[in-house]
PALUMNU-999536 format. One line per 5 residues: number of its first residue (from 0); their letters; for each residue x, y, z of N, C-alpha, C. Coordinates in Angstrom, 3 decimals, decimal comma. Last residue first. Layout:
BEGIN
NUM) a) X/Y/Z/X/Y/Z/X/Y/Z  ...
//
This chain:
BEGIN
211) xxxxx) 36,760/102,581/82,761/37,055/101,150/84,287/37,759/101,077/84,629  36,803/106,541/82,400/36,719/104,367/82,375/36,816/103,796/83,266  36,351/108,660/83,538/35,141/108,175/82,826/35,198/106,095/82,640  39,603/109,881/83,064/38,605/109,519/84,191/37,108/109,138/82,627  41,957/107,392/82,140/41,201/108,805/82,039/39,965/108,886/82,915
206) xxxxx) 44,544/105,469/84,283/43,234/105,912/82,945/43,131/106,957/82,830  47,076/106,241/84,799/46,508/105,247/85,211/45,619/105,012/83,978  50,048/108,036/84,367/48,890/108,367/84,005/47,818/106,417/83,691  52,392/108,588/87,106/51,905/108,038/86,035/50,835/107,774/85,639  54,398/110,387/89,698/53,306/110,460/89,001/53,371/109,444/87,411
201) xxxxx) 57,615/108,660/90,624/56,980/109,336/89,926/55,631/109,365/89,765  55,203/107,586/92,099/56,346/108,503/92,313/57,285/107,450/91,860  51,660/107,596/92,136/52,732/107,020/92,054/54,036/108,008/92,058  48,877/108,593/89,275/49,428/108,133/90,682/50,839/107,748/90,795  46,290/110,778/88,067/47,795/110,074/87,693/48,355/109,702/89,174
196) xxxxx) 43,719/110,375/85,481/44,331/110,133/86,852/45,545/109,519/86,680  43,135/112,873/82,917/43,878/111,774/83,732/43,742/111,737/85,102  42,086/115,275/82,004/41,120/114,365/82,303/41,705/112,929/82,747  44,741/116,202/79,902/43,183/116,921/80,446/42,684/115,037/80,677  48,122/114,823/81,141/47,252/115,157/79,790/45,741/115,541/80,941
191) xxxxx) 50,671/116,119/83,254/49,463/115,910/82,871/48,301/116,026/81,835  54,254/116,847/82,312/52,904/117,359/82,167/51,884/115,746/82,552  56,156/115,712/85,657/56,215/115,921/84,111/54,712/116,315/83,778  56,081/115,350/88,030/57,544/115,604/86,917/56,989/116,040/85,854  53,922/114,651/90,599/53,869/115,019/88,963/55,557/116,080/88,969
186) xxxxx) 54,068/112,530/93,257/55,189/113,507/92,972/55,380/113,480/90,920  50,864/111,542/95,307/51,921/111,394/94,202/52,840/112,579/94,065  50,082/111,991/97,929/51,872/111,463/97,681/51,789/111,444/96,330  47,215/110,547/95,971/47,651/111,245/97,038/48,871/110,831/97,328  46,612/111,367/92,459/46,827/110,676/93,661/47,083/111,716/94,856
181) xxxxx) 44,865/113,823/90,491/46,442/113,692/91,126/46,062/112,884/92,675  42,306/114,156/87,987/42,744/113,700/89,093/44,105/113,315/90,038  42,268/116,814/85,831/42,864/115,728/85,951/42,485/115,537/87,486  40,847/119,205/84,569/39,848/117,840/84,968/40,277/116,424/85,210  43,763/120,126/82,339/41,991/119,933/82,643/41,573/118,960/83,291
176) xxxxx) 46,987/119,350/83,698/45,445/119,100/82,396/43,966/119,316/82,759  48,926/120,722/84,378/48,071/119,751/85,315/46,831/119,573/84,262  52,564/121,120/83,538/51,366/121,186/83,606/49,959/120,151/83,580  55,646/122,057/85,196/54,475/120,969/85,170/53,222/121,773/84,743  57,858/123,361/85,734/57,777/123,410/84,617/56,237/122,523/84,103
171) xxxxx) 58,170/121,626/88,920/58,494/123,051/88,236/58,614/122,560/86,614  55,881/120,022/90,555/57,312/119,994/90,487/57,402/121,425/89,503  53,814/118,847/93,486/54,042/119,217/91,859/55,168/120,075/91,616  52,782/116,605/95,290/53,854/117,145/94,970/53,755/117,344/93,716  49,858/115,741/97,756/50,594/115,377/96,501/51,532/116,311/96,436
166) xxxxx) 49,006/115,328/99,880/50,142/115,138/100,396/50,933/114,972/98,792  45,724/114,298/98,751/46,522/115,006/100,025/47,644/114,502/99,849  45,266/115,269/95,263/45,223/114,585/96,784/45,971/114,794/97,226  44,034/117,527/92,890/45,321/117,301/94,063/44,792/116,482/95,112  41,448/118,543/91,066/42,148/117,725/92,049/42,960/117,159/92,625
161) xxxxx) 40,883/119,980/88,413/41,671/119,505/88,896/41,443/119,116/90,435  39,508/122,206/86,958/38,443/121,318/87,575/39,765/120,055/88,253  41,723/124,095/84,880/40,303/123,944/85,656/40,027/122,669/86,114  45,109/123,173/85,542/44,257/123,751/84,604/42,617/123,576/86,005  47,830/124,579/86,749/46,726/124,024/87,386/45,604/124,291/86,524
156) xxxxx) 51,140/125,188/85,606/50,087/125,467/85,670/48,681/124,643/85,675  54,319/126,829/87,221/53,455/126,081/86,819/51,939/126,218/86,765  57,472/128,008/86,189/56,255/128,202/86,340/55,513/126,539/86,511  60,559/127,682/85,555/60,058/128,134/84,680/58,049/128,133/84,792  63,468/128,247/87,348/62,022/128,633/87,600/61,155/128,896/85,863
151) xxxxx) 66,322/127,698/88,538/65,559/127,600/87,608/64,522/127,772/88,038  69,057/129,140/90,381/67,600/128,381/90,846/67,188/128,421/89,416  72,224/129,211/91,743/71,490/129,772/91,330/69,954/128,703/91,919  74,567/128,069/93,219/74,552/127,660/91,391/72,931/128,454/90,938  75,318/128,401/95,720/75,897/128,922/95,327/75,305/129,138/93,399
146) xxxxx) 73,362/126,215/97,031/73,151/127,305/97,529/73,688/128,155/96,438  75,264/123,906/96,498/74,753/124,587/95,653/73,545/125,296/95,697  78,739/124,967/96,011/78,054/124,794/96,790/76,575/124,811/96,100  80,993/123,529/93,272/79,894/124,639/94,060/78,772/124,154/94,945  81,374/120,918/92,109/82,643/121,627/93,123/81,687/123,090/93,705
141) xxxxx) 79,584/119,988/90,684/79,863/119,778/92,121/80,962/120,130/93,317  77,247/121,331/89,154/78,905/121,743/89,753/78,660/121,235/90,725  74,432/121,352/88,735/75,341/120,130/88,218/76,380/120,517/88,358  71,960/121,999/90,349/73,432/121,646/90,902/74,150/120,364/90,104  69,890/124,595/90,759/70,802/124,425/89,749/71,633/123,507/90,833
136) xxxxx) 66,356/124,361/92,186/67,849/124,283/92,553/68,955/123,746/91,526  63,391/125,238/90,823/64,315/124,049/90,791/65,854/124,565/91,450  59,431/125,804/91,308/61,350/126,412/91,367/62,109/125,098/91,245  56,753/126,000/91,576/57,653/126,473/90,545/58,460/126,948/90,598  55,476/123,778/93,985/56,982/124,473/93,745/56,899/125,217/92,562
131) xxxxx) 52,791/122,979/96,250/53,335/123,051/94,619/54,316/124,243/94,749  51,894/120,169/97,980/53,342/121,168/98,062/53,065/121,294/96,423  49,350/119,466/100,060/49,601/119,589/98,712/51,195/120,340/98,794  48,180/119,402/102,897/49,841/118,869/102,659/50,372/118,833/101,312  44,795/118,609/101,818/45,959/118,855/102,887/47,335/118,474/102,495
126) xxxxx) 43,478/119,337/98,407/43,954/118,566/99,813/45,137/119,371/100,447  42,544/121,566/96,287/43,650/121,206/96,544/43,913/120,502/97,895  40,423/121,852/93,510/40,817/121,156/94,870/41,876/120,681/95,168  39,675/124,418/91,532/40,454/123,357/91,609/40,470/122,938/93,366  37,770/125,725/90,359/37,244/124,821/90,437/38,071/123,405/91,022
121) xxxxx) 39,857/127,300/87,308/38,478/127,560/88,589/38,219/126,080/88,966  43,732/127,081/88,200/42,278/127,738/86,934/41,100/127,703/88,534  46,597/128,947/88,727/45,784/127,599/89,016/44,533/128,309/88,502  49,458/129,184/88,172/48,263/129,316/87,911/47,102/128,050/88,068  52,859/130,614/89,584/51,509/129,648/89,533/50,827/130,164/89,077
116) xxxxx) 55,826/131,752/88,984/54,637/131,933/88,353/53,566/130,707/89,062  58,214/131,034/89,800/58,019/131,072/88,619/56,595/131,418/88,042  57,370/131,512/93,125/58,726/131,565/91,948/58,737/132,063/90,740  55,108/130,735/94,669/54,880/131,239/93,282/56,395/131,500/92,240  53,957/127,922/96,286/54,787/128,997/95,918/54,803/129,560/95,024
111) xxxxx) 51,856/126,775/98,814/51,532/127,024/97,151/53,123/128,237/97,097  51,022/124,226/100,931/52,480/125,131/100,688/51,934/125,347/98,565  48,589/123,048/102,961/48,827/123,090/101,893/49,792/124,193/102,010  47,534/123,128/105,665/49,111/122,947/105,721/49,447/122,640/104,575  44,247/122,657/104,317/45,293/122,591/105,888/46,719/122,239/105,264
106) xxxxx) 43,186/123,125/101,381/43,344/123,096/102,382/44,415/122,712/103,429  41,808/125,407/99,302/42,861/125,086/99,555/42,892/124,376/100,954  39,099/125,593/96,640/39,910/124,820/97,540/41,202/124,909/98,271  38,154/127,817/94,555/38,816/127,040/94,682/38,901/126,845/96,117  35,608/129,287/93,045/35,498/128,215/93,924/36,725/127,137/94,034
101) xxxxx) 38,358/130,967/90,374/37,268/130,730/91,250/36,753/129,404/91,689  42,260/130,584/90,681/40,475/131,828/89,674/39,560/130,722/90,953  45,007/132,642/91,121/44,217/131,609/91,810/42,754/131,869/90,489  48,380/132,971/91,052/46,678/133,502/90,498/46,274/132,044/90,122  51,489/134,150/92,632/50,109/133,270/92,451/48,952/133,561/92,193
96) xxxxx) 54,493/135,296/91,305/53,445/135,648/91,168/52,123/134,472/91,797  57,949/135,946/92,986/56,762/135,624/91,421/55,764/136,017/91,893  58,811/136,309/95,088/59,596/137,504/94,117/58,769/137,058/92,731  57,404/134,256/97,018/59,034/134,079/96,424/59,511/135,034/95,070  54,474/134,514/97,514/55,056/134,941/96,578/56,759/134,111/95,774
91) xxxxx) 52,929/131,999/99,008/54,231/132,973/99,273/54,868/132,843/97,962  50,403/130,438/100,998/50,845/131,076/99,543/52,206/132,335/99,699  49,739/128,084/103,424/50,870/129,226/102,552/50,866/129,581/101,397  47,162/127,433/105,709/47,340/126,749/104,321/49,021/128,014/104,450  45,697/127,512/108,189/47,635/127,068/108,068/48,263/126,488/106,742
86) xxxxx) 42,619/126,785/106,794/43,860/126,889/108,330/45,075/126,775/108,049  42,304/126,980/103,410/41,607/126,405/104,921/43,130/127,219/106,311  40,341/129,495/101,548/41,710/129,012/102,302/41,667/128,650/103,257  38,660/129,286/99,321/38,569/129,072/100,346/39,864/128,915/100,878  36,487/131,470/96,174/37,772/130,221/96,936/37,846/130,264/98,357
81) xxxxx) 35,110/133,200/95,839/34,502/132,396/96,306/35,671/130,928/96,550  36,788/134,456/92,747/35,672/134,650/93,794/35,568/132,837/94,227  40,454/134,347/93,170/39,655/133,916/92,672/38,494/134,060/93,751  43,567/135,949/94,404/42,207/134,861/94,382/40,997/134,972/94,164  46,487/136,613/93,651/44,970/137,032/93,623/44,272/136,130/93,544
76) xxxxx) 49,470/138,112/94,693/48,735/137,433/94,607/47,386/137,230/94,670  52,433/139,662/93,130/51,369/139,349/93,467/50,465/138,081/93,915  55,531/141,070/92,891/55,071/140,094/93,082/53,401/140,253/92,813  56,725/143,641/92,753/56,490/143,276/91,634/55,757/141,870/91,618  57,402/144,438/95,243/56,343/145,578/95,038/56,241/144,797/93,359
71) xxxxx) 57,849/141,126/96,713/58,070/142,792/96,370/57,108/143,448/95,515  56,423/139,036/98,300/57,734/139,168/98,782/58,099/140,581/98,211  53,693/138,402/100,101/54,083/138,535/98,553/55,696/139,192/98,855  51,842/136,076/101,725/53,295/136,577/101,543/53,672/136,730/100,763  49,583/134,519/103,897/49,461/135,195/102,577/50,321/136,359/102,351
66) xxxxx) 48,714/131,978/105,693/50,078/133,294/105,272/49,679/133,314/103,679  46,496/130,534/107,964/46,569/131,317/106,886/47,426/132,319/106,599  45,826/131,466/110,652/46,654/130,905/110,323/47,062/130,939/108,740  42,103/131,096/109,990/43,600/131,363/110,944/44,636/130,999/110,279  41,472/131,807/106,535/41,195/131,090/108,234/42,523/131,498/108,578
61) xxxxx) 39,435/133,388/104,376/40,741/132,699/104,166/40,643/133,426/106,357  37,332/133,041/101,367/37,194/133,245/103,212/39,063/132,721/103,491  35,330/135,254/99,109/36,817/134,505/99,967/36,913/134,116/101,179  33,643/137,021/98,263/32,928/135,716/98,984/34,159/134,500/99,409  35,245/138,542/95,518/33,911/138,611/95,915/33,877/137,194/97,099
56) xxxxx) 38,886/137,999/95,376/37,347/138,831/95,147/36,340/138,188/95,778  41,471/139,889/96,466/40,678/138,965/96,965/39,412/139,155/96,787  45,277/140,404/95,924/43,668/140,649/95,352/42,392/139,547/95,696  47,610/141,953/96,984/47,046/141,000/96,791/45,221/141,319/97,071  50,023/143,954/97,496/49,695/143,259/96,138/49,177/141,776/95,852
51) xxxxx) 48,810/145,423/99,663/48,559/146,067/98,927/49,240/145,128/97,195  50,265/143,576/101,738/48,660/143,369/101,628/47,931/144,149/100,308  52,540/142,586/102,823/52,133/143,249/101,830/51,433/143,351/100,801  51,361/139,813/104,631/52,745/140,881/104,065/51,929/141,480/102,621  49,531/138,347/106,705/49,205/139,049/105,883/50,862/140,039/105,757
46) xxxxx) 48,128/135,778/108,547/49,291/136,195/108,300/49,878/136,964/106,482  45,290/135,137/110,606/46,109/135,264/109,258/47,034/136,165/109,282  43,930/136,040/112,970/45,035/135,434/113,466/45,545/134,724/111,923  41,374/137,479/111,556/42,309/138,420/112,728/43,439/137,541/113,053  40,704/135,839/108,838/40,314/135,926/110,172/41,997/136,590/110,555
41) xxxxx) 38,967/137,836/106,202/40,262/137,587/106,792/39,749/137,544/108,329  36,301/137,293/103,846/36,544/137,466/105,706/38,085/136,860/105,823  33,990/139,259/101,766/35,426/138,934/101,684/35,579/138,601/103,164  31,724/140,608/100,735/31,891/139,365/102,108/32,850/138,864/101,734  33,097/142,080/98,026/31,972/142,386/98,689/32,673/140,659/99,367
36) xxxxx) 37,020/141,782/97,489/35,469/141,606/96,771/34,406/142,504/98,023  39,914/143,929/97,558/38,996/143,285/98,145/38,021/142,915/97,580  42,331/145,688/97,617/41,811/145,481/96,641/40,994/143,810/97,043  43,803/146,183/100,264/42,597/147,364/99,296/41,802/146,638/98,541  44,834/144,741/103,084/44,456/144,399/101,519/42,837/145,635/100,803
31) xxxxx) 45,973/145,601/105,095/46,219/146,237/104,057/45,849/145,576/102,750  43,837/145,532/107,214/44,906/144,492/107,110/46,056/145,162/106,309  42,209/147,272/107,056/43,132/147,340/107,891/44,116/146,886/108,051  40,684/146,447/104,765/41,735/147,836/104,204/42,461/147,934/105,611  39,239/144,110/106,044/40,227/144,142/105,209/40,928/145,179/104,722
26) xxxxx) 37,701/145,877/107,416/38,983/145,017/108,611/39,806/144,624/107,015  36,276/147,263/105,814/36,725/147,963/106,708/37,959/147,099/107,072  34,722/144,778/104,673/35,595/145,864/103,825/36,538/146,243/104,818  33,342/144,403/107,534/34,657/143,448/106,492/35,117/143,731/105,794  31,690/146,519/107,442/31,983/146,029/108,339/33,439/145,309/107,385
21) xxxxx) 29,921/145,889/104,698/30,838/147,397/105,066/31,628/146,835/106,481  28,819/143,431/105,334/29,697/143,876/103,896/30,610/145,028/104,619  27,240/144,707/107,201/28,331/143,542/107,885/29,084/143,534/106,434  25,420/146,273/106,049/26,681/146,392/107,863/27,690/145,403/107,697  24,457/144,892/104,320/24,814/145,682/104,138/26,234/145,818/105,098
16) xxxxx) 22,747/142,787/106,231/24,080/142,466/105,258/25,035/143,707/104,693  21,331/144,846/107,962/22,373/143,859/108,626/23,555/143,325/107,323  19,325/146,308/107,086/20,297/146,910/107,098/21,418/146,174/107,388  16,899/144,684/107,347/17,454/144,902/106,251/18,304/145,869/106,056  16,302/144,270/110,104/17,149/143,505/109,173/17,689/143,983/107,848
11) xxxxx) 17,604/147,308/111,974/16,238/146,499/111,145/17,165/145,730/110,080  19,487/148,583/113,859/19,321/149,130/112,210/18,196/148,453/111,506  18,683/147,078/116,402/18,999/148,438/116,390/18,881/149,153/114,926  18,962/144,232/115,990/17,852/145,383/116,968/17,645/146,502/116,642  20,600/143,795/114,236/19,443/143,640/113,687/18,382/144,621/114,846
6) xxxxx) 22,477/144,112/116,221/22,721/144,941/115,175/21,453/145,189/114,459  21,759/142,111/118,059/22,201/143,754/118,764/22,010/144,336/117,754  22,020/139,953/116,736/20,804/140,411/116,505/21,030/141,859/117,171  24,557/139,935/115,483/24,092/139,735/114,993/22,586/140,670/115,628  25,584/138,746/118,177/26,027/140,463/118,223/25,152/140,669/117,154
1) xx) 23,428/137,400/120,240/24,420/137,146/119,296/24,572/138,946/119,217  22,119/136,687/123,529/21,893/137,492/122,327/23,205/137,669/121,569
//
């Protein structure tokens, strides 16, 4: 007997979604994320910092392993209803911001940073091993260390219906065009026009999707 039906035994089905909504509210304000949807599920072995500036709406599921790391009381991060965070994905603030919007994708040992800002729209798929940066390392002194020369950060942004293949690389100041397709390993420098596939390393814009 599942714990499921213990519950259904005892309150009658039509008390069970309810329970179990209220139930998962509950483990999420434990975590410290307040600001929660309805069947929101943090699993118990995610990796949760400062849970109070991040926003998770309606039907999220985010898996083991899973770090979700806003670095200060000015950072954030918010996901979109009904996105998915697979296993040992990272989102980490870095003192910016990540906003996610809806049925998005993230999966396994994907690295999302926020530096400069991410945005990623609805609908986006992001493969395994995706790395997106909005940061750059200053080092045209070469007499400075260049740990020492600071960081550029001017953001990046993931329009709707996009696709990242596995193991792609997106760089700082990049934007991902509507309904583009991104190889897998490719490394985007530079903007994406709406509705390209772009491959190669550098990233380069092949066709548009719809042609031969």
């Amino acid at each position: 007997m599942t714990l499921k039906d213990i519950v259904i035994g005892i309150t009658g089905e039509r008390f069970y979604i309810p329970i179990k909504n209220l139930v998962k509210k509950a483990l999420c304000i434990m975590r410290g994320v307040k600001k929660c949807g309805v069947n929101v599920y943090i699993s118990p072995r995610a990796v949760i910092r400062r849970g109070g500036g991040i926003a998770l709406k309606d039907n999220v599921v985010v898996e083991r392993g899973v770090m979700l790391w806003v670095d200060s009381d000015e950072s954030f991060i918010t996901v979109g209803e009904g996105s998915y965070l697979s296993s040992n994905s990272i989102l980490n603030t870095f003192d910016g911001w990540i906003k996610m919007g809806k049925n998005c994708t993230v999966n396994n040992y994907a690295i999302l940073y926020g530096h400069g800002g991410l945005e990623i729209g609805d609908n986006v798929r992001i493969a395994a091993q995706v790395v997106i940066i909005p940061m750059n390392h200053i080092y045209e002194d070469p007499d400075v260390p260049i740990c020492r020369q600071g960081v550029s950060a001017k953001g990046i942004k993931i329009e709707d219906d996009v696709w990242l293949g596995a193991g792609a690389k997106i760089t700082d100041g990049v934007t991902v065009g509507r309904g583009s397709v991104i190889g897998a390993g490719a490394v985007v420098t530079k903007d994406i026009p709406p509705y390209s596939v772009a491959v190669g390393v550098p990233a380069r814009v092949v066709k548009k999707r719809g042609e031969e």
